[in-house]
C-alpha positions in Angstrom: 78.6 123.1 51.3 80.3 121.9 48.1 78.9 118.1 47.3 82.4 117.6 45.5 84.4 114.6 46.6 88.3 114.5 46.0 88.0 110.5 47.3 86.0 110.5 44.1 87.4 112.1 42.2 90.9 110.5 42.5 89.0 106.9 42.5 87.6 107.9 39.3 90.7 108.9 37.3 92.1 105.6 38.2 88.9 103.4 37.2 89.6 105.3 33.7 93.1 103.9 33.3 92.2 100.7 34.5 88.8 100.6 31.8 91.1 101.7 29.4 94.1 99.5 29.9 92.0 96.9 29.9 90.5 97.5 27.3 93.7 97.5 24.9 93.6 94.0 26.4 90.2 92.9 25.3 90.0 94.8 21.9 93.3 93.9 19.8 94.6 90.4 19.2 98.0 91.5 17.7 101.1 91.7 20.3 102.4 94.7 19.1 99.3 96.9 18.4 98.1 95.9 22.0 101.8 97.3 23.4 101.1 100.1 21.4 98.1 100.7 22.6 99.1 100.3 26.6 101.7 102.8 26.2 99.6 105.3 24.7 97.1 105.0 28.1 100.2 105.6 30.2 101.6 108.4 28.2 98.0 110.2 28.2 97.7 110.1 31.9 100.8 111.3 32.3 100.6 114.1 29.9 97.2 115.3 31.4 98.0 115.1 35.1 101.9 115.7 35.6 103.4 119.6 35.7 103.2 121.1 32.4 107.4 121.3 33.2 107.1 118.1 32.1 106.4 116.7 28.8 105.9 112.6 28.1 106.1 110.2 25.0 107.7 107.2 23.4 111.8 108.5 22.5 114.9 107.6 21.9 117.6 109.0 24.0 120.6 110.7 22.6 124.2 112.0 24.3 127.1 114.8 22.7 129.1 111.6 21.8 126.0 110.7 20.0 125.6 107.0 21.2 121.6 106.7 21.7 119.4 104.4 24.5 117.2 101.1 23.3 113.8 103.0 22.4 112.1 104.1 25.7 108.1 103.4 25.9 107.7 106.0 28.0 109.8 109.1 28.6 109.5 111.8 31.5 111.7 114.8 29.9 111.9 118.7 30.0 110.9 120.7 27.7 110.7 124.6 29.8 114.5 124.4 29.8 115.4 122.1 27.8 116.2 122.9 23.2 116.9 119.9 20.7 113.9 117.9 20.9 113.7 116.5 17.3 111.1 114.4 15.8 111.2 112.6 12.5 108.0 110.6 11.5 106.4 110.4 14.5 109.7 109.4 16.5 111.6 111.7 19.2 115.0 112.1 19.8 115.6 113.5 23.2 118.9 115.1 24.6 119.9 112.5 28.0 120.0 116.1 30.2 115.7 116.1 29.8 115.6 112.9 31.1 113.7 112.8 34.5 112.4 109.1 34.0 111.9 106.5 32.3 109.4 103.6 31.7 108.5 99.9 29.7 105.1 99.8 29.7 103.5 96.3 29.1 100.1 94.4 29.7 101.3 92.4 31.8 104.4 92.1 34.6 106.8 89.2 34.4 110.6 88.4 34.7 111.2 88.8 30.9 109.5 92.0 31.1 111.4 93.2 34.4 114.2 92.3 32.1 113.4 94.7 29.3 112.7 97.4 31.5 116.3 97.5 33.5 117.9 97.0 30.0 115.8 100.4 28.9 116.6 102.4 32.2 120.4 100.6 32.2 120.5 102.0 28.3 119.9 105.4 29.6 121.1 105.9 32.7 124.9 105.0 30.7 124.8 108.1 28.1 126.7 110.8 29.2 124.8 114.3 30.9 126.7 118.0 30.6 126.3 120.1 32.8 126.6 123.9 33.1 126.5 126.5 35.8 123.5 128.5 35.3 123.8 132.7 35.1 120.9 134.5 37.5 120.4 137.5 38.7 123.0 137.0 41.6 125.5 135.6 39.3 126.7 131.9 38.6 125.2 128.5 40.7 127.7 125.6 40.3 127.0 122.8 37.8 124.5 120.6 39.1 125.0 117.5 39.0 123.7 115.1 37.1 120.6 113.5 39.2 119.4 110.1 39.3 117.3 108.7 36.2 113.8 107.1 37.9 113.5 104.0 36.0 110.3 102.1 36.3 107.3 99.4 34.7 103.8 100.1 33.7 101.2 97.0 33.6 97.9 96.3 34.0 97.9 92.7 34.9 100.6 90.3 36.4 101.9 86.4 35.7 102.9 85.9 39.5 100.7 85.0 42.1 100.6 87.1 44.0 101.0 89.4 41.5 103.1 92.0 43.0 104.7 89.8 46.4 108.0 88.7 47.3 108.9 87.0 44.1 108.6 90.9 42.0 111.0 92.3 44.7 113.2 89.5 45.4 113.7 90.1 41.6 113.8 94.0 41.7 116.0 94.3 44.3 118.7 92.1 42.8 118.9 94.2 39.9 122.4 96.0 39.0 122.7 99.4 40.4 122.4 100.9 36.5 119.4 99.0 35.7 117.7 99.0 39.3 113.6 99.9 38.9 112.5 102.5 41.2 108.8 102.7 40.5 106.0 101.1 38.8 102.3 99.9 38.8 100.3 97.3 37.9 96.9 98.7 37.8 94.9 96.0 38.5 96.9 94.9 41.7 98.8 98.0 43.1 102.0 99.9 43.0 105.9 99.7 44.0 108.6 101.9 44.8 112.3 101.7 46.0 113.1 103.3 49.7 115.5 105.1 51.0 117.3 102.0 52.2 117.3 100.4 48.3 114.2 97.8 49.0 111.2 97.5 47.0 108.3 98.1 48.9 104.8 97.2 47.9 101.1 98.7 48.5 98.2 96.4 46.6 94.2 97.4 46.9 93.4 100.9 46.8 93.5 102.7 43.7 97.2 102.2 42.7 97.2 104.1 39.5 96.2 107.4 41.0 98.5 106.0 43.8 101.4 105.7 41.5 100.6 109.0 39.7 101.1 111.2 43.0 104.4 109.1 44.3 105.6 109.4 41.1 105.3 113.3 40.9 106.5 113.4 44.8 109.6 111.7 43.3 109.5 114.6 40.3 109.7 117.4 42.8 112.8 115.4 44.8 114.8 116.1 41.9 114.0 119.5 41.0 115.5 120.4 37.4 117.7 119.5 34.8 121.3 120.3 34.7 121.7 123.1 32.5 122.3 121.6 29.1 126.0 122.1 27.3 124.2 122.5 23.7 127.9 123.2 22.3 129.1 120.3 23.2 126.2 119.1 20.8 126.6 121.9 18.3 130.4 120.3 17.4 129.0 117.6 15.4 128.1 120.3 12.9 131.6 121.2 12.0 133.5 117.2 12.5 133.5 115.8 9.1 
């Protein structure tokens, strides 16, 4: 019999964001290297452990109109079906119809931070999506409609006591419907995600960021793909003096 333990084995990927997050904490004094830092924990787990369908970094978020989002720390996007990913020293700009989420990622949780996350999701959630029918072998599909952008935070620690109770999702749920957050984890505490009736519920102990890793990739497969992108309705800023 195998002596291989998937209990293990899913405790142990979330010890190692948890060590490293807290790390980032522990090892650089300066505000913005630490951000920097937290965001790139989050993006590697992502990157490692989500679909290879998917693809995840730090973007800015661009429509046909050309009006672009606030920069996103962390960005869930396609790249199988998706063209026009650019990046310019070290800095992507990524069409909105990729978009499958969207996250802040800080050390720690707090009403300002809550703040700058629905402004982020809100920022992206308001660019316009195209939308084509897409040509199989049995002919057209409709246009799909645009789905939902999951918007979300990423923490290690929190300022509340408790840190993830009543006074996190009193504030969550009063959110705007553009900027509401749908998902997110503080590692050190637990995880949270929006229901099917639009409230915030909680789930603290455990391991919550291998906890958050599979909800959030349950919530991936709920929306399925992209809307096929309208790349002509992009192309037209070539020929618009």
């Amino acid at each position: 019999m195998s002596k291989w333990s998937l209990p293990e084995l899913l405790a142990g990927l979330h010890d190692k964001v948890e060590h490293s997050l807290n790390q980032a904490r522990k090892s650089f004094a300066h505000p913005g290297t630490k951000g920097d830092a937290s965001e790139a924990v989050w993006v590697e787990l992502l990157n490692t452990y989500l679909p290879k369908r998917y693809q995840v970094g730090t973007a800015h978020v661009v429509d046909n109109h050309g009006s672009f989002s606030e920069q996103i720390d962390v960005v869930i996007y396609d790249r199988q079906y998706t063209p026009l990913i650019f990046e310019m020293h070290g800095i992507k700009i990524i069409p909105a119809e990729s978009v499958y989420a969207v996250f802040e990622a800080k050390q720690t949780l707090n009403a300002p931070h809550v703040g700058y996350a629905r402004d982020k999701a809100a920022s992206v959630r308001q660019l316009d999506r195209t939308s084509l029918a897409v040509t199989w072998l049995g002919g057209k599909s409709e246009p799909k409609k645009p789905h939902w952008i999951l918007g979300g935070i990423l923490t290690f620690e929190s300022d509340w006591t408790p840190p993830i109770g009543k006074t996190m999702t009193d504030l969550l749920d009063s959110a705007p419907d553009e900027s509401l957050l749908d998902i997110g984890c503080v590692a050190a505490h637990g995880f949270f995600g929006r229901n099917w009736v639009g409230q915030t519920v909680v789930t603290t102990g455990g391991k919550p960021a291998t906890a958050f890793l599979m909800e959030l990739i349950a919530r991936l497969q709920d929306i399925g793909t992209v809307p096929m992108i309208d790349v002509r309705a992009y192309a037209r800023w070539l020929t618009e003096s």
